[in-house]
N, CA, C and O of each residue as an XYZ file, in Angstrom:
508
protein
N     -19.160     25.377     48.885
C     -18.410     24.337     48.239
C     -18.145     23.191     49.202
O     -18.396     22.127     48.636
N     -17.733     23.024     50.436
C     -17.319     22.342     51.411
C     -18.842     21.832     52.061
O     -18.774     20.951     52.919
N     -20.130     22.320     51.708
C     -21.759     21.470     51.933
C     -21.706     20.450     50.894
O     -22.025     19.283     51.123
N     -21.167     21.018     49.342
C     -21.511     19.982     48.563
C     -20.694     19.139     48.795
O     -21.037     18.038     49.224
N     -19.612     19.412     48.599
C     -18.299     18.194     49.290
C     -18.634     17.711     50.474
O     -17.582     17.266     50.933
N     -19.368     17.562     51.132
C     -19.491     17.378     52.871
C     -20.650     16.049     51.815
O     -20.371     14.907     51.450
N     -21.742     16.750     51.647
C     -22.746     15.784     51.088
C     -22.314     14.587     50.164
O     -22.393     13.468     50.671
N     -21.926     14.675     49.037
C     -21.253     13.582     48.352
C     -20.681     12.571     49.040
O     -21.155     11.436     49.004
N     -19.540     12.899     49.779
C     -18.330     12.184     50.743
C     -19.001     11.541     51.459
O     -18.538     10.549     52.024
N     -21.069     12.196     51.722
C     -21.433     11.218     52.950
C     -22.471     10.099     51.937
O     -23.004      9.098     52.417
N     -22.555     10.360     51.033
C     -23.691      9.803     49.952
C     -22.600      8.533     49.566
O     -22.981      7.363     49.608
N     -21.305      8.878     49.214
C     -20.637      7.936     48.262
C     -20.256      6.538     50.258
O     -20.283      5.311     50.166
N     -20.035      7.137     51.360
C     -19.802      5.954     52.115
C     -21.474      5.210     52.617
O     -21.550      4.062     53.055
N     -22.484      5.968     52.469
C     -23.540      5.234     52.752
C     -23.965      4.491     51.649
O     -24.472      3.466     52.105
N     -24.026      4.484     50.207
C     -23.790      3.570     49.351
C     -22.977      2.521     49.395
O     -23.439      1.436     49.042
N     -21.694      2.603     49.805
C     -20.440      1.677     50.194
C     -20.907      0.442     51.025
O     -20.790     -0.767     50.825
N     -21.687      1.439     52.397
C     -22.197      0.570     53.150
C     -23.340     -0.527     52.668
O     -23.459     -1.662     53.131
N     -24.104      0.037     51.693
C     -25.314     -0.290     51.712
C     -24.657     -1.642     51.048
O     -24.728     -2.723     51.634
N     -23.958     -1.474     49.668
C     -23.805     -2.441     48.710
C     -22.894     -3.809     49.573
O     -22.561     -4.748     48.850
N     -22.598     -3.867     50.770
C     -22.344     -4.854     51.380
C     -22.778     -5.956     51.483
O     -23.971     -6.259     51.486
N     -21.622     -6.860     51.605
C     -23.020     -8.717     52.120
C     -23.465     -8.530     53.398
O     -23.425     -9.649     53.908
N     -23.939     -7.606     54.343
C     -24.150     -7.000     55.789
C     -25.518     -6.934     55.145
O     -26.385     -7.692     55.580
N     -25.825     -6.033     54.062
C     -27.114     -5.503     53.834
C     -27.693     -6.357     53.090
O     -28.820     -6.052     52.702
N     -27.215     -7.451     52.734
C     -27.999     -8.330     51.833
C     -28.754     -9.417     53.085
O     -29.639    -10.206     52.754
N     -28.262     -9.312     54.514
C     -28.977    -10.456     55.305
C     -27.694    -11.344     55.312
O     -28.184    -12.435     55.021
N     -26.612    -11.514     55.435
C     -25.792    -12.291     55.096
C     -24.278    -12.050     55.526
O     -23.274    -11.947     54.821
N     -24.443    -11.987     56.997
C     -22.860    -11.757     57.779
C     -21.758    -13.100     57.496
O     -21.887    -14.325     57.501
N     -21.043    -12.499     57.343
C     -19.716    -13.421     57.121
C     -19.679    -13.997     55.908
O     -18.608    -14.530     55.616
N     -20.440    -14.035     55.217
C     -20.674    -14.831     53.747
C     -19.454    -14.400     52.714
O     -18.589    -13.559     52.957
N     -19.597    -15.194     51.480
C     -18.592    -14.386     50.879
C     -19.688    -13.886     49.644
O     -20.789    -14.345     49.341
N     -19.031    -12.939     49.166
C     -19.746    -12.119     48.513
C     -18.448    -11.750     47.519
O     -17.396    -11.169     47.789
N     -19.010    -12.396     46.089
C     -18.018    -12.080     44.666
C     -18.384    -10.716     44.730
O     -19.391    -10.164     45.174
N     -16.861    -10.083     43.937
C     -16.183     -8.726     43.712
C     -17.389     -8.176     42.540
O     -17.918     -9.162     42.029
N     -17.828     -7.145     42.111
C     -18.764     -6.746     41.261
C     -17.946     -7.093     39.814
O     -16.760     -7.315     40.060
N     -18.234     -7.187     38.529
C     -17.313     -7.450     37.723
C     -17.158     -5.559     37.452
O     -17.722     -4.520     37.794
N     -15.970     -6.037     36.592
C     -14.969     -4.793     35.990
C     -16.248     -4.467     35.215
O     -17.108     -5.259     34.831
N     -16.185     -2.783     35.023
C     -16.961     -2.089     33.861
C     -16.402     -2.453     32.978
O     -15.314     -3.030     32.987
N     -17.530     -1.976     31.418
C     -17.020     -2.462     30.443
C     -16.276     -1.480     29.724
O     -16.671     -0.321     29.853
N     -15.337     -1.677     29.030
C     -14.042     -0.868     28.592
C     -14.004     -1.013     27.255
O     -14.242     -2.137     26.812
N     -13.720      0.010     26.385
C     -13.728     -0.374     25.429
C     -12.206     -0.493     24.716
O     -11.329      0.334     24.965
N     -12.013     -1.583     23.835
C     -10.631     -2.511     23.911
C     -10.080     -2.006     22.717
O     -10.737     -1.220     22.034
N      -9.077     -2.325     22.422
C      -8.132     -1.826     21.198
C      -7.538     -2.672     20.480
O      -7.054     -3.444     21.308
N      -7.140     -3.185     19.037
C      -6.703     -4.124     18.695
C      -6.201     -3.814     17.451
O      -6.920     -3.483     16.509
N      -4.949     -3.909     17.399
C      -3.956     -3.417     15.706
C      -4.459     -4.534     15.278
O      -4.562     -5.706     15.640
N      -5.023     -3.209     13.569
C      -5.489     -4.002     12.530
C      -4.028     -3.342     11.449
O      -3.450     -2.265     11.299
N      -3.924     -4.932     10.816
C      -2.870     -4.361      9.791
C      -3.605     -4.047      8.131
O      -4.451     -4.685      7.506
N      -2.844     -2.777      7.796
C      -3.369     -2.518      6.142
C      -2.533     -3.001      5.306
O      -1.403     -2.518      5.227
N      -2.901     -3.963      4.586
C      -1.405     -4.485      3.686
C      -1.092     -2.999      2.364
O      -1.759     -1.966      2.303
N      -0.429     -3.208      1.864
C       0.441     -2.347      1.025
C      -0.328     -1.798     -0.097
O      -0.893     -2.891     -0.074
N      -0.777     -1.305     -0.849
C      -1.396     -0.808     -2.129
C      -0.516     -0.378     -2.341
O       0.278      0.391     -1.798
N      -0.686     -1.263     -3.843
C      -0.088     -1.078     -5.161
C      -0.899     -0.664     -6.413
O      -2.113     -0.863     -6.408
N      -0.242     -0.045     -7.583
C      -1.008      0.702     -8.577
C      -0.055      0.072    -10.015
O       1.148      0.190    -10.249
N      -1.035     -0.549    -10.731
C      -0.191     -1.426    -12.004
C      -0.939     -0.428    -13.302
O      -2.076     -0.393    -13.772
N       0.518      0.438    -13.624
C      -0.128      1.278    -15.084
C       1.069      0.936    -16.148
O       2.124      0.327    -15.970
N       0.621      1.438    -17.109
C       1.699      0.589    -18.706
C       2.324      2.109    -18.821
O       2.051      3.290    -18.604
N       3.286      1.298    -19.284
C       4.804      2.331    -19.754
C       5.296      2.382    -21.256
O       5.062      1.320    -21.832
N       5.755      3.089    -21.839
C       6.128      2.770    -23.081
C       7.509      2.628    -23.131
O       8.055      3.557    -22.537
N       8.220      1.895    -23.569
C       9.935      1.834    -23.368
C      10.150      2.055    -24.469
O       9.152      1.940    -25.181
N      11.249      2.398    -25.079
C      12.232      1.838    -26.384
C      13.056     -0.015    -26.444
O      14.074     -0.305    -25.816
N      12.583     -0.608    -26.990
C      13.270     -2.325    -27.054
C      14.463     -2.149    -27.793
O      15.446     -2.868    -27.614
N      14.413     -0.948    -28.862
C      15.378     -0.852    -30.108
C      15.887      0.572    -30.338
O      15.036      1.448    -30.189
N      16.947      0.906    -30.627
C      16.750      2.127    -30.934
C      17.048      2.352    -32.103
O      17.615      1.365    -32.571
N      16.913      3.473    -33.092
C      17.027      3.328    -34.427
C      18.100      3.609    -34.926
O      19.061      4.107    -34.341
N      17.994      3.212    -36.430
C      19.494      3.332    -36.684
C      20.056      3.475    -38.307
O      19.251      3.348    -39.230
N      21.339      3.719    -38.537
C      21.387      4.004    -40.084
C      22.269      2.681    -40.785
O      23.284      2.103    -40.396
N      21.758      2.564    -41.496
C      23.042      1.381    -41.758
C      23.406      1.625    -43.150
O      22.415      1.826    -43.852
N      24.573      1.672    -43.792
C      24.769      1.972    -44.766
C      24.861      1.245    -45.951
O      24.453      0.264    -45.329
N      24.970      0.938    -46.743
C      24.993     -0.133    -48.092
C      25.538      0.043    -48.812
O      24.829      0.444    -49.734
N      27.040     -0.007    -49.215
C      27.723      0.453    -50.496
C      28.128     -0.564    -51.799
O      28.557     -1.705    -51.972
N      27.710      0.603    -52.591
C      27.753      0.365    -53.996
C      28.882      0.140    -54.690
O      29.730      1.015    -54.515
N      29.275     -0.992    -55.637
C      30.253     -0.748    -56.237
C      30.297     -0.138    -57.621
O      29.283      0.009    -58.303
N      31.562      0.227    -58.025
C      31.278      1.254    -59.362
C      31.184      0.259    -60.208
O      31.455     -0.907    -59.919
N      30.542      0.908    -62.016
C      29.965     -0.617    -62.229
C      30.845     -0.394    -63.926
O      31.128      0.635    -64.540
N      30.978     -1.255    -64.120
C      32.023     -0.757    -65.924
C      31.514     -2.114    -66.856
O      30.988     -3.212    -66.675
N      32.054     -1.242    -68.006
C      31.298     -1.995    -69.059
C      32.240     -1.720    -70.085
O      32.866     -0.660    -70.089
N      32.375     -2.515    -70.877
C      33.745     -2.296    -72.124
C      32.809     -2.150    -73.513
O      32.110     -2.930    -74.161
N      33.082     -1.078    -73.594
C      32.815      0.050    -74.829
C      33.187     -0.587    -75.970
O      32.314     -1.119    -76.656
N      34.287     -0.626    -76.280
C      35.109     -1.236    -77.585
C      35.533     -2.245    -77.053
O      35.379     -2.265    -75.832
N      36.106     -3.270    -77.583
C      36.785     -4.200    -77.508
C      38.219     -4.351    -76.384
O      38.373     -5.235    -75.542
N      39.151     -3.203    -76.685
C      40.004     -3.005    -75.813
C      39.831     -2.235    -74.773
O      40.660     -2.281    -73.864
N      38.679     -1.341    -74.696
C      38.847     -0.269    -73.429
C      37.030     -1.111    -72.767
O      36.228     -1.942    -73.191
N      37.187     -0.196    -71.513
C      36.697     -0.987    -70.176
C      36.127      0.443    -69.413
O      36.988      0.938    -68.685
N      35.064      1.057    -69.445
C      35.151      2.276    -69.004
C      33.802      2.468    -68.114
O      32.638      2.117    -68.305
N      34.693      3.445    -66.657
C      33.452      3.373    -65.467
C      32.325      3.885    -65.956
O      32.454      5.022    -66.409
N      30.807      3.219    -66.036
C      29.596      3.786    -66.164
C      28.734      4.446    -64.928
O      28.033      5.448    -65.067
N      28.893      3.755    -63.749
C      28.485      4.310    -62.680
C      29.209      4.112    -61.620
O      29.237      2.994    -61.107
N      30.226      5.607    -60.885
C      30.890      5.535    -59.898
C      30.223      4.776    -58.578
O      29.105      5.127    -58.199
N      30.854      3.864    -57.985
C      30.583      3.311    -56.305
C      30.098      4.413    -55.513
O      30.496      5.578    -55.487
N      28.894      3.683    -54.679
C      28.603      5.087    -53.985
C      27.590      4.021    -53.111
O      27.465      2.846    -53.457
N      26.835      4.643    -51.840
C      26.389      4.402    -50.524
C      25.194      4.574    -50.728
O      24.882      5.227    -51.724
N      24.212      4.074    -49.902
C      22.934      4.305    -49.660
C      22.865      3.795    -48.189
O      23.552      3.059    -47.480
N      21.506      4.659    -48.031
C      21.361      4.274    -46.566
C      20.278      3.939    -45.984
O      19.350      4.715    -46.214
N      20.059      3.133    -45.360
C      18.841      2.614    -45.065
C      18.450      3.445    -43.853
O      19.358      4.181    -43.465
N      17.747      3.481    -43.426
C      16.772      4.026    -41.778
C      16.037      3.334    -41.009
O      14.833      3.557    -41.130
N      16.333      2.590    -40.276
C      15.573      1.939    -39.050
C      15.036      2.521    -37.993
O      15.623      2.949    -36.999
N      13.622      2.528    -38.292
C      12.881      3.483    -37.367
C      13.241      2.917    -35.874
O      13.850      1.847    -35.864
N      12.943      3.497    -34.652
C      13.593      2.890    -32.962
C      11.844      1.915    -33.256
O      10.992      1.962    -34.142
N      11.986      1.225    -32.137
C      10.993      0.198    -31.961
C      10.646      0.111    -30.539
O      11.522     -0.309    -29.783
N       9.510      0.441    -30.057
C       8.991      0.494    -28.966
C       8.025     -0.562    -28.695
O       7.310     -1.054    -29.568
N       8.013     -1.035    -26.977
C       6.834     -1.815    -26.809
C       6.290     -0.981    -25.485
O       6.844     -0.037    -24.921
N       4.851     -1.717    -25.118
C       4.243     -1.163    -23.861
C       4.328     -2.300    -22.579
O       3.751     -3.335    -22.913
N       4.566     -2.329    -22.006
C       5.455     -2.725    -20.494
C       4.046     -2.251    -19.177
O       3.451     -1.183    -19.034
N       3.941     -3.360    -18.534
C       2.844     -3.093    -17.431
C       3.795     -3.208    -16.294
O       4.275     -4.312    -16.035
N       4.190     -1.872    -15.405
C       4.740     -1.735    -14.101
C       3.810     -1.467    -13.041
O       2.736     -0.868    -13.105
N       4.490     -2.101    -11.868
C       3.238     -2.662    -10.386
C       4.518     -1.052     -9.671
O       5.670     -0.763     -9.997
N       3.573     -0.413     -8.674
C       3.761      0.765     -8.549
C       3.755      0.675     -7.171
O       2.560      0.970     -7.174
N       4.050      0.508     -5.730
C       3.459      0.774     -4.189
C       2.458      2.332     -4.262
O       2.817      3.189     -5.069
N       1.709      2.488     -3.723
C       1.481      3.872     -3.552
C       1.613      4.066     -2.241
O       2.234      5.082     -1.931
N       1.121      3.240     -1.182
C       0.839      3.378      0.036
C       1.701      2.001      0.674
O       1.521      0.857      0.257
N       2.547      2.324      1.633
C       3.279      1.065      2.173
C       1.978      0.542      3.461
O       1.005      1.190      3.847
N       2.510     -1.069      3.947
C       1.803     -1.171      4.582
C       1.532     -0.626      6.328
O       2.478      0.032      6.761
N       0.565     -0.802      7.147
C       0.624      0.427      8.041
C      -0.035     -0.616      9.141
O      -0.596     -1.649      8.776
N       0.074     -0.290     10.321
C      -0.527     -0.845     11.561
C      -1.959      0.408     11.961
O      -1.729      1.554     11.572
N      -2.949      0.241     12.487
C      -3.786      1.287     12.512
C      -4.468      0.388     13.955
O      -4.699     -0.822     13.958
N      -4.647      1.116     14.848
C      -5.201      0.878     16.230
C      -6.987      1.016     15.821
O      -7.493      1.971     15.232
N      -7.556      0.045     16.216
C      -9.183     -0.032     15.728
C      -9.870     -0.399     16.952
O      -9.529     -1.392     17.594
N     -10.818      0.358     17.301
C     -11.421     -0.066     18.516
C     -12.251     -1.521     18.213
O     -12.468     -1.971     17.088
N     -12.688     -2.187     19.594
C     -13.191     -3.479     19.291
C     -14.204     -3.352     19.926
O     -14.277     -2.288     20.541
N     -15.262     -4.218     20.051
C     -16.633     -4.119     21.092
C     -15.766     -4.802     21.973
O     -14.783     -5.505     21.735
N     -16.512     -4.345     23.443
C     -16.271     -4.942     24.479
C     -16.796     -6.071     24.401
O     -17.755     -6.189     23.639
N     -16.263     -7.396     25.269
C     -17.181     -8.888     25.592
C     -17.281     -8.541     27.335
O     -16.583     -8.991     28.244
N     -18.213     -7.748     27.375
C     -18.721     -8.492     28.982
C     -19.778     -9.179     29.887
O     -20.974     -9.095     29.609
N     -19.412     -9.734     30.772
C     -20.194    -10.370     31.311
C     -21.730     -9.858     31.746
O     -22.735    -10.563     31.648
N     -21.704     -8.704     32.166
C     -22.829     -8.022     32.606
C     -23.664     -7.023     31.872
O     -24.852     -6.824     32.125
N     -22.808     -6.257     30.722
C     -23.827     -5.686     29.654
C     -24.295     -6.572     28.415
O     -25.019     -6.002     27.599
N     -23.943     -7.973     28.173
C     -24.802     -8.381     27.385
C     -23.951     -7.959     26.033
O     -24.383     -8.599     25.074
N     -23.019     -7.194     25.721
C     -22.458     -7.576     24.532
C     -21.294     -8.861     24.127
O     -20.928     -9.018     22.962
């Protein structure tokens, strides 16, 4: 373990050396920094909200009884008398309830931040 470690440790400073402005022919010169590898970047994308629009049925009315009364109804028989033919009495009507259909907007999903990778822009791979 300590050959392969011995070897590497001497591989990674003779590379070091090599990649110098020394080895290019060129003492004292300045020599730009290599650029940064390329990384790949991160950038919140936002999801806006979904919503779901379905119809409802409501009641507008509700139904109902209403009543109607009758009066008793008389009619004179003879001359002097006056006598009830049909006693007063009620009827009733029925009002069915009354419904309409109604379009309601629903969220299903609120909106969300979601981390999305991006291409790298770098200088040296060309993307």
């Amino acid at each position: 373990m300590s050959r392969v470690f011995a070897t590497l440790f001497t591989a990674a400073i003779a590379a070091a050396a090599l990649s110098t402005s020394a080895s290019a022919g060129c003492f004292g010169c300045y020599a730009p920094p290599p650029p940064p590898p390329c990384v790949t970047c991160y950038q919140q994308h936002v999801i806006p909200p979904q919503f779901q629009t379905y119809n409802e049925t409501v009641m507008v009315a509700p139904g109902r009884r209403i009543a109607h009364r009758t009066p008793a109804r008389f009619e004179t028989v003879m001359v002097p008398k006056t006598v009830m033919v049909e006693p007063e009495g009620v009827q009733f009507e029925e009002i069915p309830p009354q419904f309409a259909t109604v379009q309601r907007t629903q969220m299903v999903a609120p909106a969300r931040t979601v981390v999305v990778p991006v291409r790298p822009r770098c200088g040296n791979c060309g993307w």
